[in-house]
C-alpha positions in Angstrom: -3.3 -87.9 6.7 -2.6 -85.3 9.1 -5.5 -82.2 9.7 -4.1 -78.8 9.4 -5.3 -76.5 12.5 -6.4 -73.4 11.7 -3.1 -71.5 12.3 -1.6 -73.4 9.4 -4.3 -71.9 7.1 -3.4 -68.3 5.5 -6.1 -66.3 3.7 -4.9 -65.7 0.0 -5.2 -61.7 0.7 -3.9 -61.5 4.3 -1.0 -60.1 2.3 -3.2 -57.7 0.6 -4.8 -56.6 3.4 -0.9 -55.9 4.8 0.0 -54.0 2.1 -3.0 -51.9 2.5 -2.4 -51.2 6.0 1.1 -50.2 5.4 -0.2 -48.2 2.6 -3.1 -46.5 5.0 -0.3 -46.0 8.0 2.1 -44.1 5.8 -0.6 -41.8 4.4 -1.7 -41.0 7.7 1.6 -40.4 9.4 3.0 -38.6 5.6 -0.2 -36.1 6.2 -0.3 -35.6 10.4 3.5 -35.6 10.6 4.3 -32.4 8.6 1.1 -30.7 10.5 2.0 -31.2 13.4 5.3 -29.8 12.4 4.1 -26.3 10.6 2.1 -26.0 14.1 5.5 -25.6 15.9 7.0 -23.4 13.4 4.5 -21.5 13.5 4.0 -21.2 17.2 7.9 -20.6 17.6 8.1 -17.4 15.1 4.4 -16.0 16.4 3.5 -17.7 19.5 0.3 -20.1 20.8 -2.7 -18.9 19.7 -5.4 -19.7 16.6 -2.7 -19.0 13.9 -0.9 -21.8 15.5 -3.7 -23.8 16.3 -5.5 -23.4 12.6 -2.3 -24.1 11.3 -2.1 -27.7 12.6 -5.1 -29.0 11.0 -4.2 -26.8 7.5 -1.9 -29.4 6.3 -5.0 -32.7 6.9 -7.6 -30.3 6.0 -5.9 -29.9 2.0 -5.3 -33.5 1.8 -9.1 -34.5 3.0 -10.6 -31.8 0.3 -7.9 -33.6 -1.9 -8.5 -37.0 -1.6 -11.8 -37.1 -0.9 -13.4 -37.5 -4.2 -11.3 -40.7 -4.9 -12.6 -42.0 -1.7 -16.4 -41.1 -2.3 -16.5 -38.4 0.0 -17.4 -34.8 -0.8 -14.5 -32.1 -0.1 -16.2 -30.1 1.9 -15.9 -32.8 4.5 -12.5 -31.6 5.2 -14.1 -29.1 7.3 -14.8 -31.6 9.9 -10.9 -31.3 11.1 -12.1 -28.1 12.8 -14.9 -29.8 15.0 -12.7 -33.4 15.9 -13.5 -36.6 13.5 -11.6 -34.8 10.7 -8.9 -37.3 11.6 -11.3 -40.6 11.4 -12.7 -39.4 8.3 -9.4 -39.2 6.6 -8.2 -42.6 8.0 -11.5 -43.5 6.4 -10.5 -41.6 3.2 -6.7 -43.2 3.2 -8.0 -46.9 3.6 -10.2 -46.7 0.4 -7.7 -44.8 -1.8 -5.2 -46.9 -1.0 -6.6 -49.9 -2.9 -7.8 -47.5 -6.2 -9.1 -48.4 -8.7 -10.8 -51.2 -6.9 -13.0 -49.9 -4.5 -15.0 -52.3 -1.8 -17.8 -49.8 -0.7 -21.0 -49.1 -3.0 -20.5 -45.8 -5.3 -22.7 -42.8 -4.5 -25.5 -42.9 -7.4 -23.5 -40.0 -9.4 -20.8 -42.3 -9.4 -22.3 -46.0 -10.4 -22.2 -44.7 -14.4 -18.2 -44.5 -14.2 -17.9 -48.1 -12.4 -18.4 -51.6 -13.3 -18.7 -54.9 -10.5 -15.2 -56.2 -11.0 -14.5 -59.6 -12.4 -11.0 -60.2 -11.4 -10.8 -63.1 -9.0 -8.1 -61.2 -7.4 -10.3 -58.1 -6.7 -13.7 -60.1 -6.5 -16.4 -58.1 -4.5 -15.4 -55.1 -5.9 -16.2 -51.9 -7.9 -13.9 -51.0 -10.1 -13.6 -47.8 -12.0 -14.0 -47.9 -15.8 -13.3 -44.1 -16.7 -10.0 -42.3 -15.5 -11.2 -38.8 -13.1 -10.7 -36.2 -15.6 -11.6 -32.7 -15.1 -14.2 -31.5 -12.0 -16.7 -34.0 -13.3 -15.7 -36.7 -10.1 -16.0 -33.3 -7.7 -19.7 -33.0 -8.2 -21.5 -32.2 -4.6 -25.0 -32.8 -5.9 
């Protein structure tokens, strides 16, 4: 009987992971895309400066503070578009919301009442979230 090499071997979720990455692409490019467009707007109807500047990270800096409870993050990280890694912390944010409910990082402690260590063989190794977000109680800073 024949060996297989290893390029004959697929991991069951290679596909997943492909998904994910699609997923993580689009919401990057769906979020940097239209900033980056409100920045020229706004620099052709008032010219260069802050306005136009500020303007360009407006657009990530909403959909950090949005997303970033979903993603075990606080919102006020957002703020870090206006010193530089604000874009590697949203890539960060986008590649753990994209595979929600399931999450495959350890909750914060405020969180680890609302999740349960999934049993799904599809989603092994993961924490999955038992209770929908409702209300502010998932936008807790403490």
């Amino acid at each position: 009987m024949p060996a297989e090499g290893p390029a004959a071997r697929v991991s069951p979720d290679r596909g997943a992971r492909r998904v994910r990455v699609v997923r993580t692409v689009a919401l990057l490019v769906g979020v940097v895309v239209p900033s980056l467009i409100l920045r020229e707007l706004i620099e052709a109807w008032f010219g260069s400066g802050p306005l136009a500047d500020f303007s360009a990270v407006a657009v990530p800096m909403t959909a950090t503070a949005w997303l970033a409870p979903y993603a075990s993050y606080r919102r006020r990280d957002a703020l870090l578009w206006l010193v530089g890694p604000g874009i590697y912390v949203f890539a960060v944010i986008a590649w753990r919301v994209t595979l929600a409910p399931y999450r495959d990082w350890s909750p914060r402690p405020e969180e680890r009442a609302r999740m349960r260590w999934s049993r799904d063989p599809e989603h092994a190794g993961t924490w999955y979230l038992t209770e929908p977000v409702s209300g502010t109680g998932h936008t807790s800073s403490r």
